[in-house]
N, C-alpha and C positions, 0 to 999 in steps of 0.2 A: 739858359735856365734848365736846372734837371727836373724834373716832377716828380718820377718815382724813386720814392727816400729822400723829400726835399729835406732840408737841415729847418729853413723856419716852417715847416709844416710839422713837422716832429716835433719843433718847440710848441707851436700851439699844442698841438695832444698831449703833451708834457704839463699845460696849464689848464688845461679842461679834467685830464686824469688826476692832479691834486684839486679838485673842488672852484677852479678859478676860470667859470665859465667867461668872466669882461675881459681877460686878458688873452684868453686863447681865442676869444672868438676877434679881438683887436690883431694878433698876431696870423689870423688863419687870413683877415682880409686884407693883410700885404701879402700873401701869398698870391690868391686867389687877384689881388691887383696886376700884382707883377705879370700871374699867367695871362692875365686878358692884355696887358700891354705887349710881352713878349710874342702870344701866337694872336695878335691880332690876322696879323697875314703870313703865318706861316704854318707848317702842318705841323703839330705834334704829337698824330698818330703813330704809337709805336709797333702797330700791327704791321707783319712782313707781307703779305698777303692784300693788296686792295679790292678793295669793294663798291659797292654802290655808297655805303654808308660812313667809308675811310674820313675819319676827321670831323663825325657830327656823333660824337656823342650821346647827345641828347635821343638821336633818332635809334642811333645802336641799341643801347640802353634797353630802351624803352620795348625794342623786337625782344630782345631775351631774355627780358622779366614777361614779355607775354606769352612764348613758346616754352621759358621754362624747362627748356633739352638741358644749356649748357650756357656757360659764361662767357664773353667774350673777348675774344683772345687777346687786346691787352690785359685782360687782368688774371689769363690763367699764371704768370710765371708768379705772383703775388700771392694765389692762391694755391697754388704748387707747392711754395714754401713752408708757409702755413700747416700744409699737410706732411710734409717731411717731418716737420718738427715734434707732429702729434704723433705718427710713423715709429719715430724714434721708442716710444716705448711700449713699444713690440717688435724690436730690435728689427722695422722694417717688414716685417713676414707677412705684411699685407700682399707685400709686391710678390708673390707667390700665387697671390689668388686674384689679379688682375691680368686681364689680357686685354692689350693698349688694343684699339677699333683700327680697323686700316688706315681711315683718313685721321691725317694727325695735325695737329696744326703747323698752321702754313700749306696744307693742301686742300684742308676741310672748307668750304664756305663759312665765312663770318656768321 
């Protein structure tokens, strides 16, 4: 199973963004099924990096909506995106006035 960019997880948000909140939220929980069948006992942490908190979400989460520094690292390459694209019109010249911090991910603690 892939997670990030699933095809029916996209379709539900494709039915909740036209106004069809019973079908997308019908289509979100085969998703959300399948993940709980597929990782029931397997990791699908996509963090390179393990941790204390590698594969509990819930517990990840929940530290860095409370520390409030930074996101955590599965979800920078999503959020990385997001910000390219905004990036774009400023044809980029943000990354001019950015200086990456030494630990980077994959070396920084979760």
């Amino acid at each position: 199973m892939i997670i990030d960019g699933n095809e029916t997880e996209k379709r539900a948000m494709e039915e909740f963004h036209k106004g069809n909140r019973k079908e997308g939220l019908r289509i979100q929980e085969k998703f959300a099924s399948a993940f709980r069948e597929e990782y029931e006992n397997k990791d699908h942490c996509p963090c390179r990096k393990a941790c204390r908190y590698h594969g509990n979400c819930k517990e990840c989460v929940a530290i860095h909506r409370a520390h409030q520094e930074h996101v955590p690292n599965c979800m920078r390459p999503m959020i990385n995106r997001k910000i390219k694209l905004l990036s774009e019109l400023t044809e980029h010249t943000i990354s001019y006035e950015i200086e990456p911090p030494e630990e980077r991910m994959g070396n920084a603690d979760a």
